[in-house]
C-alpha positions as a Markdown table, in Angstrom:
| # | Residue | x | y | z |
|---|---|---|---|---|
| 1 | Unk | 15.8 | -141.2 | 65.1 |
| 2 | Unk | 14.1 | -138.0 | 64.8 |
| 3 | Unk | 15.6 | -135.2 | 66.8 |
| 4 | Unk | 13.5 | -132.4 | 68.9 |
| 5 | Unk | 14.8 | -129.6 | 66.0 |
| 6 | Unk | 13.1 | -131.8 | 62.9 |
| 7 | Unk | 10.1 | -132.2 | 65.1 |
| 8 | Unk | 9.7 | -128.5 | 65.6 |
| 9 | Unk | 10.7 | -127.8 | 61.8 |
| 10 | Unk | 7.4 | -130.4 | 60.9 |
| 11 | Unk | 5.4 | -129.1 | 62.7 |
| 12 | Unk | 6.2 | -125.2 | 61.8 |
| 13 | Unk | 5.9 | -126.8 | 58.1 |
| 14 | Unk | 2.3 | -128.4 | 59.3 |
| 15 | Unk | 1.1 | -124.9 | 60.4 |
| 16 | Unk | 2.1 | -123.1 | 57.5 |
| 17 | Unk | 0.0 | -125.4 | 55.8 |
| 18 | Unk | -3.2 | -124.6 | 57.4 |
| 19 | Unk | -5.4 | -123.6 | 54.9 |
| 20 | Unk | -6.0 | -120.1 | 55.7 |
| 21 | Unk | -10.2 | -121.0 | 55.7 |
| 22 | Unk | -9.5 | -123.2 | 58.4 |
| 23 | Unk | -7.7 | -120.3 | 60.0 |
| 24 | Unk | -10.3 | -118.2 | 59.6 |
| 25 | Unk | -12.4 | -120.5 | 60.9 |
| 26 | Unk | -10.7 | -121.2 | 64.1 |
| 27 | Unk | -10.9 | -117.5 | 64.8 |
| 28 | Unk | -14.1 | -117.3 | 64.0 |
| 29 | Unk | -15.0 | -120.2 | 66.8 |
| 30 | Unk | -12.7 | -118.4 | 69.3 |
| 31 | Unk | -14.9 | -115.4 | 69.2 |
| 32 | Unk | -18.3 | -117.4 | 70.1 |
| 33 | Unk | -19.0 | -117.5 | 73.9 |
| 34 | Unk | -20.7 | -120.6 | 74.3 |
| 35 | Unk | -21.5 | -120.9 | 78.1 |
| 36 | Unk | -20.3 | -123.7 | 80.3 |
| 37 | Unk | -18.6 | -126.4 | 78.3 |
| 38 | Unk | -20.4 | -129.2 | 77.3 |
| 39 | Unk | -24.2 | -128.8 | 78.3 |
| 40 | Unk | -25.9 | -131.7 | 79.8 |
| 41 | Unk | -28.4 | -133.7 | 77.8 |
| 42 | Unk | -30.5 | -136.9 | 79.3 |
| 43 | Unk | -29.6 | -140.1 | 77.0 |
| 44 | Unk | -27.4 | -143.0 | 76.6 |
| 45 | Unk | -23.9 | -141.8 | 79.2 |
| 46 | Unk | -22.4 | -142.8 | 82.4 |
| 47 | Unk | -22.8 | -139.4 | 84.2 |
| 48 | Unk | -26.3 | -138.8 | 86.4 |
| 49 | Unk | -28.1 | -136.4 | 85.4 |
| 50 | Unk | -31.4 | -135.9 | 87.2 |
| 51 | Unk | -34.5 | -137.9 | 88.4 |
| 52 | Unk | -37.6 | -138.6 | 86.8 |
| 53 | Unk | -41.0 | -139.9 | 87.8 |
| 54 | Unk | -41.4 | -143.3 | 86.1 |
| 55 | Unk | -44.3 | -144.2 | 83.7 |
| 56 | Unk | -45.7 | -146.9 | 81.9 |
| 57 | Unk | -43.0 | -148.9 | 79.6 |
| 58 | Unk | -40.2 | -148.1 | 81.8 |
| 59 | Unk | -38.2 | -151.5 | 82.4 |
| 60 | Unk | -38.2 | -152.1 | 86.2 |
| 61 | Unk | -34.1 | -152.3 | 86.1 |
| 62 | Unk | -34.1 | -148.5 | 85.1 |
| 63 | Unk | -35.8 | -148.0 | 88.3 |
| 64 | Unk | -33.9 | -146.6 | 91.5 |
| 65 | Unk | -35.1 | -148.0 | 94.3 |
| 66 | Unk | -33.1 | -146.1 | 96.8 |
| 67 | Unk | -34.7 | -142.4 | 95.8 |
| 68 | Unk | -38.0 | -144.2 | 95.1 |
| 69 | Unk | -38.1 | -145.8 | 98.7 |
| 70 | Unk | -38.0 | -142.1 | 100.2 |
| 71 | Unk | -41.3 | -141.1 | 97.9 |
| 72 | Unk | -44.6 | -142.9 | 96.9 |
| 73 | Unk | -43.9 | -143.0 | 93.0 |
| 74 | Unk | -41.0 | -144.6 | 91.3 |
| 75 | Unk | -38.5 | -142.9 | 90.1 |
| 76 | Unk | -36.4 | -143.5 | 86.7 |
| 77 | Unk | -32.5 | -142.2 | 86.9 |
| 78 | Unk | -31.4 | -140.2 | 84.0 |
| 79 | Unk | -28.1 | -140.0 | 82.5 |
| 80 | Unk | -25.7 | -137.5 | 80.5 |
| 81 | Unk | -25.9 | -137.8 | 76.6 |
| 82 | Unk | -22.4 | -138.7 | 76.1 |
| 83 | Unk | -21.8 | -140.5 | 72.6 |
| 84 | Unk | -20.7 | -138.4 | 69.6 |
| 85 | Unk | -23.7 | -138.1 | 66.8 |
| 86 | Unk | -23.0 | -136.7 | 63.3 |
| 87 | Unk | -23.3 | -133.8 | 61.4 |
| 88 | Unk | -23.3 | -133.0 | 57.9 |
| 89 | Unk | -23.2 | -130.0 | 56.3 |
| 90 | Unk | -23.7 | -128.8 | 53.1 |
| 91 | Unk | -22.7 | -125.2 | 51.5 |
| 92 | Unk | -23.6 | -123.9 | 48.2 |
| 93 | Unk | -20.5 | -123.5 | 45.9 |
| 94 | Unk | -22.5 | -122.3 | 43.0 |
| 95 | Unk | -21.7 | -118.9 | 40.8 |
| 96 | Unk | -24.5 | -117.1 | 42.3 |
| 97 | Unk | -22.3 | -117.2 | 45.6 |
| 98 | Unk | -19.3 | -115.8 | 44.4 |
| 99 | Unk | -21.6 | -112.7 | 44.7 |
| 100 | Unk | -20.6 | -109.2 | 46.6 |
| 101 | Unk | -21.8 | -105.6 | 45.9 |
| 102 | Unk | -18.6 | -103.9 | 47.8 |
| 103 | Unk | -14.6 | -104.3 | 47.6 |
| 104 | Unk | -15.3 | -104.5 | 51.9 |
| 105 | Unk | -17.7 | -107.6 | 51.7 |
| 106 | Unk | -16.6 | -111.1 | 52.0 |
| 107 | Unk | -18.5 | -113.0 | 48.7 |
| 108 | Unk | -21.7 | -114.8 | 50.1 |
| 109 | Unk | -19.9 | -118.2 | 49.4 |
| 110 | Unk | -16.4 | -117.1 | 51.2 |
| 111 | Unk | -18.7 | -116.1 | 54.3 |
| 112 | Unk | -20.7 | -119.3 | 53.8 |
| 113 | Unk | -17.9 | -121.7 | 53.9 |
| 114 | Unk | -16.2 | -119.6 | 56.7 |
| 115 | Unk | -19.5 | -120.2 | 59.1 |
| 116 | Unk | -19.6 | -124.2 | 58.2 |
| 117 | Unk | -16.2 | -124.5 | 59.0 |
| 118 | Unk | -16.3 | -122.3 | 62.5 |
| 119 | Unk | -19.5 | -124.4 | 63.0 |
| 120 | Unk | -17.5 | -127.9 | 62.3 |
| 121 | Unk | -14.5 | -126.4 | 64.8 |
| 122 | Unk | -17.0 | -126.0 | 67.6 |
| 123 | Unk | -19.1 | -129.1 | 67.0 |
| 124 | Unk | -15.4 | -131.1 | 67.4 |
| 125 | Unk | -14.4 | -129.5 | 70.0 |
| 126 | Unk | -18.3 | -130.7 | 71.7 |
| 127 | Unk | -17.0 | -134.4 | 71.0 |
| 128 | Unk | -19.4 | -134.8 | 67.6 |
| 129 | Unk | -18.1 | -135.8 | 64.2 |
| 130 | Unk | -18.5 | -133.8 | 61.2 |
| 131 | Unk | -18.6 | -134.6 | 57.6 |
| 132 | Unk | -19.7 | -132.5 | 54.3 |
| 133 | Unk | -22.3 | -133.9 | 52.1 |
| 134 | Unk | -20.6 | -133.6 | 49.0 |
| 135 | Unk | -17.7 | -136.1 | 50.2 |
| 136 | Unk | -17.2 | -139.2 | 49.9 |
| 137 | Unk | -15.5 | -139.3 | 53.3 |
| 138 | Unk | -17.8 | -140.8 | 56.4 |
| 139 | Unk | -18.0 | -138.5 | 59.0 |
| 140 | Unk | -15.5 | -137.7 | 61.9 |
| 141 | Unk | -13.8 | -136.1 | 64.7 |
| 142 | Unk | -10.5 | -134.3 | 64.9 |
| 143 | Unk | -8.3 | -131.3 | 63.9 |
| 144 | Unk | -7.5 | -134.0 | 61.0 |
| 145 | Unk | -11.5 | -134.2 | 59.8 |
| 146 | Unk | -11.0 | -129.9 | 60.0 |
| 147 | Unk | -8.2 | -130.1 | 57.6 |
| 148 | Unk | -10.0 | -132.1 | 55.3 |
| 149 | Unk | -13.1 | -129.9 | 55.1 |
| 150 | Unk | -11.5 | -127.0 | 54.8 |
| 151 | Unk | -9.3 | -128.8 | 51.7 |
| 152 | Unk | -12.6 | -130.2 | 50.1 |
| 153 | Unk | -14.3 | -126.9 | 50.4 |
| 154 | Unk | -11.4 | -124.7 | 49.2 |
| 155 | Unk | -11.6 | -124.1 | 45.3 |
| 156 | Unk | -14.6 | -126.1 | 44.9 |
| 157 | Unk | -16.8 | -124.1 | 43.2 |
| 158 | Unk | -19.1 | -124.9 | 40.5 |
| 159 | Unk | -20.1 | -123.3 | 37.0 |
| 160 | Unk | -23.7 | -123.4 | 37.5 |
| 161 | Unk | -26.0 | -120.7 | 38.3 |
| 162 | Unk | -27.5 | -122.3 | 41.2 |
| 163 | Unk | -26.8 | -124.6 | 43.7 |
| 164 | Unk | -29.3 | -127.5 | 45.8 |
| 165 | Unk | -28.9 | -129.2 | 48.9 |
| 166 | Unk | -27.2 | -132.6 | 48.3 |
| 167 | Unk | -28.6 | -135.4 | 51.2 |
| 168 | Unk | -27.2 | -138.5 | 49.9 |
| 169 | Unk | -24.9 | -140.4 | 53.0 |
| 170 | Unk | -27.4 | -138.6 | 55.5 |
| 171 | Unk | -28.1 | -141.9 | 58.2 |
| 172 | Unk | -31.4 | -141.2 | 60.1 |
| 173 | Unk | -30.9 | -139.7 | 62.9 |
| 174 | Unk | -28.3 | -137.2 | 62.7 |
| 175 | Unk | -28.0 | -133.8 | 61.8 |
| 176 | Unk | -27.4 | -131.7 | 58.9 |
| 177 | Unk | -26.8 | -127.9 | 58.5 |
| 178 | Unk | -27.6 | -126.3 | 54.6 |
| 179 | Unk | -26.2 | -122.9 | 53.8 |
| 180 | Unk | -27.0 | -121.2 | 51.0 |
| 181 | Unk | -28.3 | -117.5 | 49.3 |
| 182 | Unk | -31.2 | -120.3 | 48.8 |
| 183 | Unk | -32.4 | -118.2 | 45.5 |
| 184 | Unk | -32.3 | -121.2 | 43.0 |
| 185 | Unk | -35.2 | -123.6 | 42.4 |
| 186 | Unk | -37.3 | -124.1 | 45.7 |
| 187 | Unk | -38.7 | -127.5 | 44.5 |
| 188 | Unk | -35.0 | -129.0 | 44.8 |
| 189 | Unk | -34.8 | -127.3 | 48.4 |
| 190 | Unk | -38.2 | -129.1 | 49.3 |
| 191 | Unk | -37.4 | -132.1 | 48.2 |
| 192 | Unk | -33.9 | -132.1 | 49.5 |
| 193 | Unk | -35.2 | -131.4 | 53.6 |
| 194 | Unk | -38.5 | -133.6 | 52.7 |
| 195 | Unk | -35.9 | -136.1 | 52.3 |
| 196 | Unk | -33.9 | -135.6 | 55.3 |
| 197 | Unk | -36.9 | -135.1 | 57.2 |
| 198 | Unk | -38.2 | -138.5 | 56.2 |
| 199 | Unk | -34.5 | -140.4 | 57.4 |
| 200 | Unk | -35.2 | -138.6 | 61.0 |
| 201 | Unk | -32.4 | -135.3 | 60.2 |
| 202 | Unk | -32.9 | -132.5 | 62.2 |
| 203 | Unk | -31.0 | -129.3 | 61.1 |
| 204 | Unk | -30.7 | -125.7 | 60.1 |
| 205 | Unk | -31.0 | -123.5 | 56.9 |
| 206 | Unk | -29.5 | -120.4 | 56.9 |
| 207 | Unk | -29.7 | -118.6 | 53.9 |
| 208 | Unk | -26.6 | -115.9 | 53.3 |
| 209 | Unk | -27.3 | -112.7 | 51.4 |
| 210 | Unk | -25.5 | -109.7 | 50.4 |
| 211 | Unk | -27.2 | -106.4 | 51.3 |
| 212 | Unk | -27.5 | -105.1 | 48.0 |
| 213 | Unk | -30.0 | -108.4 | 47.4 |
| 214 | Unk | -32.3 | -106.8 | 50.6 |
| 215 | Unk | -32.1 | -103.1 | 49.2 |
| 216 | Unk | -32.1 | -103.9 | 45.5 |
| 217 | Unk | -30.8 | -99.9 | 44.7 |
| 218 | Unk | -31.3 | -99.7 | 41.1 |
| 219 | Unk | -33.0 | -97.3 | 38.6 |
| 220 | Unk | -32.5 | -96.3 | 35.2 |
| 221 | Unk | -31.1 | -98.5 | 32.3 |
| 222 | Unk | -29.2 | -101.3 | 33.9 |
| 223 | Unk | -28.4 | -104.5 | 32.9 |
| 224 | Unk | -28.6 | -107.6 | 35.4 |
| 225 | Unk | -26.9 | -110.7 | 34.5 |
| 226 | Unk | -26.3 | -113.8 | 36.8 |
| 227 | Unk | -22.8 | -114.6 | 37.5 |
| 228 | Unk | -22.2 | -117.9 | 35.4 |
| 229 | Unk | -23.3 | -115.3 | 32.7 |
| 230 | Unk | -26.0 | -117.8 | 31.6 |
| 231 | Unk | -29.1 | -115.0 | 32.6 |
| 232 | Unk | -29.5 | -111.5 | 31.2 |
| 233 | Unk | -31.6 | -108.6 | 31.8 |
| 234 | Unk | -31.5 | -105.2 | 30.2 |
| 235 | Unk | -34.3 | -102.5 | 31.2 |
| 236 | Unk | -34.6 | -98.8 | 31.1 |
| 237 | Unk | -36.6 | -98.9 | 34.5 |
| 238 | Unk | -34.7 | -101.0 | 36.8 |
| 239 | Unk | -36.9 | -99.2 | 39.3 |
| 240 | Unk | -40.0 | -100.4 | 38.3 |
| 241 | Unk | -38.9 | -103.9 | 39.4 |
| 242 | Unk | -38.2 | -103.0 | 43.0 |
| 243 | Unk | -41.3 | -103.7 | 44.4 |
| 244 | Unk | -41.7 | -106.7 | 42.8 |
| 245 | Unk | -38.2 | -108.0 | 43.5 |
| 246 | Unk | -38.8 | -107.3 | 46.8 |
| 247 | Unk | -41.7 | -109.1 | 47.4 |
| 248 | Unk | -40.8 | -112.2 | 45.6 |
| 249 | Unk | -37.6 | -112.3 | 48.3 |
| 250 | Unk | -39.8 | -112.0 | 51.3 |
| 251 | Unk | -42.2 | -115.0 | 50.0 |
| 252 | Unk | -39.0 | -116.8 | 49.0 |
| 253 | Unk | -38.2 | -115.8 | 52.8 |
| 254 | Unk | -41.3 | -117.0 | 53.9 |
| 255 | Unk | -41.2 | -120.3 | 52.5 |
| 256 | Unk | -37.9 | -121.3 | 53.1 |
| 257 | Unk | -39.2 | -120.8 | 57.5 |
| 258 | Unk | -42.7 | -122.4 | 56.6 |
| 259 | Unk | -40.3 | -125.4 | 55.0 |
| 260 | Unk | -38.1 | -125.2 | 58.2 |
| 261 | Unk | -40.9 | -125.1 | 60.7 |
| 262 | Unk | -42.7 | -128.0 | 58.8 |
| 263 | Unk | -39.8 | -130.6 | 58.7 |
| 264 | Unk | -38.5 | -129.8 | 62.0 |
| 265 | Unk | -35.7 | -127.7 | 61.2 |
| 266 | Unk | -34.9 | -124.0 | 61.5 |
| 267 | Unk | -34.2 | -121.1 | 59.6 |
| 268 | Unk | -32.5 | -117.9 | 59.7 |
| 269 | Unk | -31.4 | -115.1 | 57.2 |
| 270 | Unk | -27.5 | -113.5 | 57.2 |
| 271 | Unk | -26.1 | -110.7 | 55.8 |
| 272 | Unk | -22.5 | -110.4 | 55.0 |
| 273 | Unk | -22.5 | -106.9 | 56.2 |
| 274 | Unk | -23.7 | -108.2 | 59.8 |
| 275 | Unk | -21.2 | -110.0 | 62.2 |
| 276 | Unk | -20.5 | -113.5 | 61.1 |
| 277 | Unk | -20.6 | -114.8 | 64.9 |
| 278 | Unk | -24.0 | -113.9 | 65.7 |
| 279 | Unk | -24.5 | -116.4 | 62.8 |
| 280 | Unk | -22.4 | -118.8 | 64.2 |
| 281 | Unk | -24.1 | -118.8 | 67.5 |
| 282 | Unk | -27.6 | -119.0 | 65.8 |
| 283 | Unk | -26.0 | -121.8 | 64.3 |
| 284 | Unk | -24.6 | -123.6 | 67.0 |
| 285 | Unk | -27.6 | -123.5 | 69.1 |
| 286 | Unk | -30.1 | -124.7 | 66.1 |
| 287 | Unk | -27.7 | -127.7 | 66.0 |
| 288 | Unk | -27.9 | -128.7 | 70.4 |
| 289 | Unk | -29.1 | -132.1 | 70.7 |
| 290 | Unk | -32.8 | -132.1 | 72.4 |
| 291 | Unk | -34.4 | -135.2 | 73.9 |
């Protein structure tokens, strides 16, 4: 029989366990406001949630009869979106994320796989399940699902230069979020949401940068190599390339929210010298269910 002290030594044991992403994470969810718990969507629940005027290919059992005896038009009682839907996410764990200009700044991919996480922990706690792309696990609900995640994600990352969205296990329907510095091949990117976009996923892109990516303060002689070490770049006039760096980011920009916009997803830009929750809450509100 298992006595009240070995329970509490388990689950002491348990909690020094947490993997301290998932930590992170959960404070990271604990600092987003999010409004009154569990906004009300029409669709398939018990709960009433409003009246609406009937129209043609509306099944006459839907109909209320009692409100539509007090009016001259029929009237179709909604209901509360209740069952759990599924979201995927994916988060580049290339080399190009392991990037930071400053001792002070989180990596891109640390902050990266901090905001899917905090994102996962409030989509839970909304009553959806959660699942990354890149597992072979379905997805789920529950601190358990959490634990897994942040497992899978910790220590995961890859030798290559760049990383692209993966889609495969997406279901139509559901919703996926991509987070990424987004600055590998764009083809891959457009055919990874084309994809999605063609099962019926809805999601976001945010794309994570360091600041030193939007400034670009170099001059001189200086050498630029990619962080698998695969690329290198020596010139005398690093200054020269500004411009041209800069613009190329800002139609990279530009086409990663005309990509968005086009498939039915959205898009936003991060910097891991701004607040990680205002991310969070872009993120979480991207991701509400609309009907």
């Amino acid at each position: 029989m298992t006595t009240p002290a070995a329970l509490r030594r388990k689950s002491a044991e348990l909690a020094g366990a947490l993997p301290p992403l998932l930590a992170d994470a959960e404070r990271l969810a604990a600092m987003v406001l999010l409004g009154e718990h569990g906004r009300r969507h029409a669709g398939m629940g018990d709960e009433f949630w409003q009246y609406r005027v009937a129209v043609d290919g509306d099944e006459a059992r839907q109909i209320d009869w009692r409100r539509s005896a007090r009016s001259d038009v029929h009237f179709i009682r909604q209901k509360e979106w209740q069952a759990a839907q599924s979201v995927l996410l994916w988060v580049d764990q290339s080399a190009s994320m392991q990037f930071t200009s400053a001792k002070d700044l989180a990596p891109k991919g640390e902050r990266a796989r901090v905001l899917a996480m905090a994102t996962a922990v409030l989509l839970v706690r909304g009553g959806e399940r959660v699942g990354l792309t890149s597992s072979a696990n379905p997805p789920r609900s529950g601190q358990g699902q959490l634990l897994r995640m942040a497992m899978e994600l910790t220590g995961a990352d890859t030798a290559e230069d760049f990383g692209a969205p993966e889609v495969h296990g997406m279901r139509p329907n559901t919703r996926a979020v991509f987070i990424s510095d987004f600055m590998g091949d764009f083809a891959a990117v457009k055919l990874a949401l084309t994809d999605a976009a063609d099962r019926g996923v809805k999601g976001a892109l945010l794309q994570v940068l360091d600041p030193q990516e939007e400034a670009f303060p170099f001059d001189g002689r200086t050498i630029f190599e990619s962080m698998a070490g695969t690329m290198r770049h020596e010139t005398l006039k690093a200054g020269d390339l500004r411009d041209r760096y800069l613009q190329r980011l800002e139609e990279r920009k530009a086409a990663l929210a005309d990509l968005a916009h086009a498939t039915g997803w959205q898009y936003s830009c991060h910097h891991t010298n701004d607040a990680p929750r205002v991310a969070l809450t872009w993120l979480y509100h991207a991701l509400e269910r609309r009907h």
